[in-house]
N, C-alpha and C positions, 0 to 999 in steps of 0.2 A: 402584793404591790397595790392591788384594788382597794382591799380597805385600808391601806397606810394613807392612799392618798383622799379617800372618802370619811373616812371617820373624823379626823375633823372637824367637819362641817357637821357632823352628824350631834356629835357632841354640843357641840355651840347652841343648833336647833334645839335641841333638848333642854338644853340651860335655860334657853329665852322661854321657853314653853312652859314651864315649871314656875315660872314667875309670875306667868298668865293666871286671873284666878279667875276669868270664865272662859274654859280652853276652849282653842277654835275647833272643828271638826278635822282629823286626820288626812280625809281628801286637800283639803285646803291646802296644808303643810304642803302634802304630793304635789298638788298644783302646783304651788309656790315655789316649792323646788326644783319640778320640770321646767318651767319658767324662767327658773335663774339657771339651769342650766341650757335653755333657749337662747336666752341673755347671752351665754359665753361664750356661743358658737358664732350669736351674729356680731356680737361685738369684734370677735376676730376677723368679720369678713369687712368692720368698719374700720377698723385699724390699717386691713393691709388696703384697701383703699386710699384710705390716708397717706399711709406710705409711698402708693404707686401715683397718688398728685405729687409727691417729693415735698408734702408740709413739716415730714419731720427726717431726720437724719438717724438711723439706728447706730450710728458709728460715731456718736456725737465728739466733737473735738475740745468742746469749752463747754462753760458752765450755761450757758445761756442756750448753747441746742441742747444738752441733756435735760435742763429743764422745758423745752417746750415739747421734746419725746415723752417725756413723761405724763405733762398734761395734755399737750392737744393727740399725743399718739397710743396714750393709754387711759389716762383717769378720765376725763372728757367722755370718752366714745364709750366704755364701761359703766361710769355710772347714768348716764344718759341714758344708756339700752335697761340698765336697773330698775329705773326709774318708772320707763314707758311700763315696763311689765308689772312694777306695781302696781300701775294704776291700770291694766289689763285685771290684774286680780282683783280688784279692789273696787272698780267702779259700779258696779252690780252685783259686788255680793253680799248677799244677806246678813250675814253672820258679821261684816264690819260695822261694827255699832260703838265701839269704844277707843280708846287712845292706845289702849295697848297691843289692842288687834293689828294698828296697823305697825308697829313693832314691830309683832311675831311675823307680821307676810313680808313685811323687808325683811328681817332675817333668814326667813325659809328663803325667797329667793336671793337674797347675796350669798347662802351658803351653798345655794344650787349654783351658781354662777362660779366659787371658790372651787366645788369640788369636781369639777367638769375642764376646770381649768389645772385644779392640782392631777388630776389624770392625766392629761395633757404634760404635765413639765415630768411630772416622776417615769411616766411609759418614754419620755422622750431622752432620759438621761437614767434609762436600765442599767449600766454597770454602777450607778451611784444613788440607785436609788432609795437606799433607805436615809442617805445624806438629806438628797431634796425635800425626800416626803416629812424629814424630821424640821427640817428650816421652814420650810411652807407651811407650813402645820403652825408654829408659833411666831410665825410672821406675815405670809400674805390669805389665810386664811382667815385670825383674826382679823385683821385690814377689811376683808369687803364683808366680816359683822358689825365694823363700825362705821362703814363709809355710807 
């Protein structure tokens, strides 16, 4: 169940990195990755904050609260905490010198944030989870490689 829901990201990292043609150093990636999986845990304590102000409705009834769940209760507070942590990685380190570098550190941390999260939905729907791990996997894991 562990690696259905980490490979993934794992994969994706490898893609972008392979693209790279002056690779960053391996710790970096690590970094980057704990990072984004940093990102996923506080992001969910932004969320239910969010939540417990009542700015969004999880039972949304029209189109106009599922769209503001969606941005102010989820995209918003995710890629915001994304962001901070790039530039956590990024603002003193050496080895960022080129355009594509910072590519590769978004990517290691949104896939660190993806698979800390896809752990989270596949352990949380155990009777189905090779269902979940197989939908997330080609849907909201891509998603925080491109966001």
């Amino acid at each position: 169940m562990l690696l259905a829901a980490v490979l993934p990201a794992i994969i994706l990292i490898y893609y972008i990195y392979r693209r790279d043609t002056v690779k960053e150093p391996t710790a970096q990636l690590i970094k980057g990755f704990g990072l984004g999986m940093l990102a996923g845990m506080l992001a969910g304590l932004l969320e239910g904050a969010i939540a417990g102000l009542g700015l969004v409705d999880y039972e949304p009834g029209n189109f106009l609260s599922a769209l503001n769940t969606a941005f102010i209760g989820a995209a918003l507070p995710e890629e915001l905490v994304k962001l901070w942590m790039l530039w956590v990685l990024t603002r003193r380190n050496p080895w960022f010198d080129e355009w594509m570098d910072g590519v590769v550190y978004a990517v290691s941390i949104g896939m660190g944030f993806a698979a800390i999260e896809n752990v989270g939905y596949v352990f949380n729907f155990a009777d189905e989870w090779q269902n979940v791990a197989l939908m997330r996997g080609i849907t909201a894991v891509p998603a925080h490689f491109d966001f």
